[in-house]
N, C-alpha and C positions, 0 to 999 in steps of 0.2 A: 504494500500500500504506500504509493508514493505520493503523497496529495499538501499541494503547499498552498496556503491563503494570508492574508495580510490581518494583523490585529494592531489592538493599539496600547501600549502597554500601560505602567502606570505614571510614565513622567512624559503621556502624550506622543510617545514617539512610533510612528510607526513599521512594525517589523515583522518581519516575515517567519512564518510559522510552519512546521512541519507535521500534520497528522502522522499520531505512532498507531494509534487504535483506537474506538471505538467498543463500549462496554456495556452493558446493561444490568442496571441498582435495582431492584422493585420498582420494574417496570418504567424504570427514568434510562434514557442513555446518556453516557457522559463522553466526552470527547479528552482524548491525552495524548498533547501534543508537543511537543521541542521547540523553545525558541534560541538563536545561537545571540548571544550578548556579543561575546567577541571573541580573538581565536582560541583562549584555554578556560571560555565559560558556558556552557548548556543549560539554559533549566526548560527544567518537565514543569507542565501545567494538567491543571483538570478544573474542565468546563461542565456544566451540562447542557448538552442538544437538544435544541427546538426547531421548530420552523416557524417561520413569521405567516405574517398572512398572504403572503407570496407565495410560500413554499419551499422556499429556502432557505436553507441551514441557519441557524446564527447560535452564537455563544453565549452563556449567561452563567458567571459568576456564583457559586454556593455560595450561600449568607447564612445557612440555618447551620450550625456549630456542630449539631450529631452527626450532621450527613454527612461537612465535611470530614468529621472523626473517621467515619466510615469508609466514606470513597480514598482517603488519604490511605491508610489502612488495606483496602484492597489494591491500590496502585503501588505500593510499597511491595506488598506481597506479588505481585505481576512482576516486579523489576528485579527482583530476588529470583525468579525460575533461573534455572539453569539453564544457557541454549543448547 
């Protein structure tokens, strides 16, 4: 899955983003993606996946504290398998 989109991060700038996967929580999908900061920094993010009224994709931010306990917890556990 080689799938890149542009987001905007926290200090407004915008950069370009790498889809790793796509996951499914109780029935929510979340999206875990790579953005490269610069050449010896990566960070993994987790979104959760909706659709607008369009129909296409967009990202939204976990706010509720269990979930992200949770989804953080299952992404950590993904990043841990051995390949």
């Amino acid at each position: 899955m080689n799938k890149t989109f542009k987001v905007i991060d926290e200090n407004n700038i915008e950069r370009e983003a790498s889809l790793i996967t796509v996951i499914e929580v109780d029935k929510k999908e979340y999206a875990i993606y790579s953005i490269v900061r610069d050449e010896n920094t990566v960070n993994i993010f987790v979104s959760q996946l909706l659709k607008n009224e369009d129909g296409k994709d967009v990202l939204k931010n976990i706010t509720d504290e269990r979930e992200k306990e949770k989804i953080d917890k299952i992404v950590k556990d993904i990043i841990k398998l051995p390949l």
